[in-house]
C-alpha positions in Angstrom: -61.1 202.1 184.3 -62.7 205.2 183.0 -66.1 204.4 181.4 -68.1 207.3 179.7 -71.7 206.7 178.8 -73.4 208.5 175.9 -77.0 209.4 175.6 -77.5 209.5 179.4 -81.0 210.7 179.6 -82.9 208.2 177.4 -84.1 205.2 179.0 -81.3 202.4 178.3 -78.4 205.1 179.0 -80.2 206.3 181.9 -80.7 202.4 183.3 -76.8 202.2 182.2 -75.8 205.2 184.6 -77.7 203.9 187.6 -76.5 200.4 187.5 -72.6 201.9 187.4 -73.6 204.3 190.7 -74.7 201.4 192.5 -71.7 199.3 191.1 -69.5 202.4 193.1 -68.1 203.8 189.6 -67.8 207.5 188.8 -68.8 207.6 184.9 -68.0 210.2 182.6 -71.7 211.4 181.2 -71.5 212.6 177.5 -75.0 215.2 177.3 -76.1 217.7 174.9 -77.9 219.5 177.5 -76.4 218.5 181.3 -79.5 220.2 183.1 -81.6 217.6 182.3 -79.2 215.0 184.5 -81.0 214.9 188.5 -78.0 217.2 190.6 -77.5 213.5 192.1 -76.5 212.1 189.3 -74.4 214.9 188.3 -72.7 214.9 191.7 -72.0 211.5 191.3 -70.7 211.7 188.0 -68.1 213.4 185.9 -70.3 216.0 183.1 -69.1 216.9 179.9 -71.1 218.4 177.3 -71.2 217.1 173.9 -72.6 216.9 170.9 -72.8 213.4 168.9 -72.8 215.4 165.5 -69.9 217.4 166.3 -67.0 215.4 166.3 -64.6 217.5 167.8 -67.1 217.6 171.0 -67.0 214.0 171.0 -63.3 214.3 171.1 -62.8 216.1 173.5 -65.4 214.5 176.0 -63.9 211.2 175.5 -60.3 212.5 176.7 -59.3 209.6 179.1 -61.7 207.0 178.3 -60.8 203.2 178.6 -64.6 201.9 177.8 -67.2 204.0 175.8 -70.9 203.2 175.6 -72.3 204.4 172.2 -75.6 204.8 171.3 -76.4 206.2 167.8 -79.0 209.4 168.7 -82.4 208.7 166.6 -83.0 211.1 164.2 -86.6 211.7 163.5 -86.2 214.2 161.8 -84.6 213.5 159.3 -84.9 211.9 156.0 -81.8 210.2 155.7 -81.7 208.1 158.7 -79.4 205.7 157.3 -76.9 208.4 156.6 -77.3 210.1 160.0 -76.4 206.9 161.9 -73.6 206.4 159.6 -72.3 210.0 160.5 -72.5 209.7 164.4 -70.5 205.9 164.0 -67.7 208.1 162.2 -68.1 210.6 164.7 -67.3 207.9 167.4 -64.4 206.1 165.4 -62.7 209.4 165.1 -63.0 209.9 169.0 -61.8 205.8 169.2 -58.8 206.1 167.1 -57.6 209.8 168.8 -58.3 208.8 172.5 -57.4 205.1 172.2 -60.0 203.8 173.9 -59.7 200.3 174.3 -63.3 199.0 174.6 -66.5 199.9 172.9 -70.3 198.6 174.0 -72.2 199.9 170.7 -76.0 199.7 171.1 -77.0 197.9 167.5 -79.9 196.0 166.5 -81.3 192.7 165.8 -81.4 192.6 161.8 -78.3 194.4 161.6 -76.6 192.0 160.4 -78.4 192.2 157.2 -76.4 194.8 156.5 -79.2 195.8 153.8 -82.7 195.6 153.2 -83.4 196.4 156.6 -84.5 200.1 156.4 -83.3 202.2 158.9 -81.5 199.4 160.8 -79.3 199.5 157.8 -77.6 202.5 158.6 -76.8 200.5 162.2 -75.2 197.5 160.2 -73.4 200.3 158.5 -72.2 201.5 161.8 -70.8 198.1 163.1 -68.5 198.0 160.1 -67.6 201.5 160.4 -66.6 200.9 164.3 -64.8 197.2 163.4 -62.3 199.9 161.6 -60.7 200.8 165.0 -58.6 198.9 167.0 -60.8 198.3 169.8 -62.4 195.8 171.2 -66.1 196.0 170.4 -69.4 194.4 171.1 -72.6 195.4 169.1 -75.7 194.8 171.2 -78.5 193.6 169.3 -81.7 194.1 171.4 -85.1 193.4 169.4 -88.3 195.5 168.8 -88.4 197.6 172.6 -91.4 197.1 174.8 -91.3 201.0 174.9 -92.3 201.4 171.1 -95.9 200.5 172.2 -95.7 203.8 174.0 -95.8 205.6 170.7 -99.3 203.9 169.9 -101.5 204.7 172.3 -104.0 205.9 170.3 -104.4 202.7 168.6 -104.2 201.2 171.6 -107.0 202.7 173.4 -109.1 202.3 170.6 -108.5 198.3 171.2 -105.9 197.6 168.1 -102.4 197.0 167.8 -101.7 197.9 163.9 -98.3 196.3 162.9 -97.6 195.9 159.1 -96.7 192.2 159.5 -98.9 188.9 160.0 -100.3 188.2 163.0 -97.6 185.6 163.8 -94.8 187.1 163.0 -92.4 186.5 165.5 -89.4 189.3 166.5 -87.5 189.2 169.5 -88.9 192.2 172.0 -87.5 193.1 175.2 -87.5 195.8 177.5 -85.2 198.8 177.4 -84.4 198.5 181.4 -82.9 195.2 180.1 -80.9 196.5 177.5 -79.3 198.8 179.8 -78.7 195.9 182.5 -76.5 193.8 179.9 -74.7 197.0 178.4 -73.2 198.3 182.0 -72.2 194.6 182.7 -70.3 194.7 179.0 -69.0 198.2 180.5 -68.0 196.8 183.9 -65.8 193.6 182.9 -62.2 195.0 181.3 -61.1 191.1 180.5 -63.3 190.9 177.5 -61.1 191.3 173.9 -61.9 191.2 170.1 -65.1 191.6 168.0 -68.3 190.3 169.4 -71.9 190.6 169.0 -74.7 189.8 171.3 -78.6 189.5 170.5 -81.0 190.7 173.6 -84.0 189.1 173.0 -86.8 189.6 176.1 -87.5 186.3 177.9 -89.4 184.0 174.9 -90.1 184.3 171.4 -93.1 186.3 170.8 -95.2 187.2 167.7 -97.4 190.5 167.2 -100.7 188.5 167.7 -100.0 187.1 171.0 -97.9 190.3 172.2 -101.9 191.8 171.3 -103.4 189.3 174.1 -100.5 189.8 176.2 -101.4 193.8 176.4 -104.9 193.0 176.4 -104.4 191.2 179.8 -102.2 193.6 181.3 -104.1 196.5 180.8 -107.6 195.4 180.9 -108.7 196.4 178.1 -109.4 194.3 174.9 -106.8 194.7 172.1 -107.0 193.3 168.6 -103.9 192.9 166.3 -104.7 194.5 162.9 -102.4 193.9 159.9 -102.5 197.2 158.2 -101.5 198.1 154.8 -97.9 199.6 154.1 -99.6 202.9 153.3 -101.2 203.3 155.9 -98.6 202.5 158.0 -96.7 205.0 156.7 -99.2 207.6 156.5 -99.5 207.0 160.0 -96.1 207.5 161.3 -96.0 210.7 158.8 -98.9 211.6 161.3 -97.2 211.2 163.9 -94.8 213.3 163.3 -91.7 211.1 161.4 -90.5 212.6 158.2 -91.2 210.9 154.8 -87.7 209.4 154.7 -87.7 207.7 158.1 -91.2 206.7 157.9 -90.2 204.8 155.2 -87.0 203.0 156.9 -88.9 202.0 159.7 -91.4 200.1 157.5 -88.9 199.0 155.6 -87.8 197.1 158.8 -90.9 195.6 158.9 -91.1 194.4 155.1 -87.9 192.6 156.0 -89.6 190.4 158.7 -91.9 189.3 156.4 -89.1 187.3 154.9 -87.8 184.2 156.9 -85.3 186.1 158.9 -84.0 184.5 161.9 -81.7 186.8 164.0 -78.2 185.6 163.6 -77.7 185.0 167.7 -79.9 182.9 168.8 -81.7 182.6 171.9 -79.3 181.1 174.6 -79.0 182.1 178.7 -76.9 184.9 177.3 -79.5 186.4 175.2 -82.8 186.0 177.1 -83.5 188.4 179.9 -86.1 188.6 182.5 -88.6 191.5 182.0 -91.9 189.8 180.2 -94.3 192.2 178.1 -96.9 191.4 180.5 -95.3 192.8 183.8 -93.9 195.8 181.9 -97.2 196.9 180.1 -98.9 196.5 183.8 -96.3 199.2 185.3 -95.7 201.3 182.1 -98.8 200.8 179.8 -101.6 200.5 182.0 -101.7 204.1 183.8 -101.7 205.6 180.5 -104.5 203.4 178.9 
């Protein structure tokens, strides 16, 4: 079984590639830039460079595959998300159909199975069908809003609000990206699995925006309001921040779409909760930087 991991620097690939160490496999690391892999990890490991948006890179690093873990690389700079993600999923069915690789684990999204209306998450509904193409066996993971996205307001945050363009209690699966990583290298370890699947990773309970608020609020010590901002603002926000006009506006168009009564298609079973609560990971992550 020859499993290569893509994207094994971020946090879910890099949780991926430590859970296969320990499980005594040698993965094949895809990376744009190698050097940022710990010498361990590289010693351990079989290092190819690639490049996701060059599919003849992708090719040629997937040589010998049986099991490919795929994440679509965000594009934040760019204003056609939707297009970008659709791009990178050809990318990876081209490498699929040369290589014959026999399993895929493709990291998705919950409200991808909207297949529209859900702004950027569109392009990862897109991506599903485009991988269902191949003859491989896939699952699409569909994790919920990350713990880790609270990371990107801290500002907010230390000013004691957590602005979300939703109501208070709008509820939306959220889990932790260490999680995420844990289900996808089982998916990668077990060859018996066949067919199309998908699989929601929802954190350990249902959880709206207003109590995630007191849930911070009590990890961190400090007092943190929930705030229902305006759409503008929202998006003037995340233009701030850096995001181009065109993804700035999928990403709140992901939140319009919760304002709707969407319910994730997988529902919450043992198979889709997982352990890491908001509270204990705010205490380790969000804390120290609050």
């Amino acid at each position: 079984m020859s499993i290569v991991v893509t994207t094994p620097t971020g946090n879910i690939g890099s949780r991926i590639v430590r859970v296969l160490l320990q499980a005594g496999v040698r993965p094949t690391l895809i990376a744009r830039n190698p050097s940022k892999l710990s010498a361990e990890v590289q010693a351990l490991s079989e290092v190819r460079q690639g490049d996701q948006t060059d599919v003849a890179s992708i090719v040629e690093a997937t040589k010998g595959a049986s099991t490919l873990f795929w994440l679509n690389s965000p594009s934040h700079g760019s204003n056609d998300p939707i297009g970008d993600y659709r791009k990178l999923a050809e990318n990876a069915a081209t490498a699929i159909r040369e290589n014959g690789i026999a399993r895929v684990v493709f990291l998705s999204s919950v409200g991808a199975e909207l297949r529209h209306g859900a702004g950027v998450v569109d392009g990862l509904g897109q991506s599903e069908e485009i991988l269902n193409e191949t003859d491989a066996s896939i699952v699409h993971l569909r994790p919920g809003f990350f713990f880790e996205n609270y990371l990107g307001q801290l500002d907010p945050l230390r000013n004691g609000i957590l602005p979300v363009p939703v109501l208070a209690e709008t509820i939306f699966p959220q889990v932790a990206t260490r999680d995420i990583g844990d289900i996808a290298a089982a998916r990668l370890l077990d060859p018996t699995w066949t067919g199309r699947q998908t699989q929601g990773i929802h954190g350990p309970k249902d959880l709206s925006f207003g109590e995630a608020a007191r849930v911070l609020s009590e990890a961190t010590g400090r007092k943190i309001e929930f705030v229902s901002v305006p759409d503008n603002a929202f998006l003037s926000a995340l233009i701030g921040a850096g995001l181009t006009e065109g993804y700035a506006e999928g990403l709140l168009q992901l939140y319009v779409a919760l304002r709707g009564d969407f319910k994730p298609e997988n529902v919450r079973t043992e198979v889709t909760t997982t352990p890491t609560t908001l509270g204990a990971w705010a205490y380790e992550h969000l804390r120290p930087l609050l």
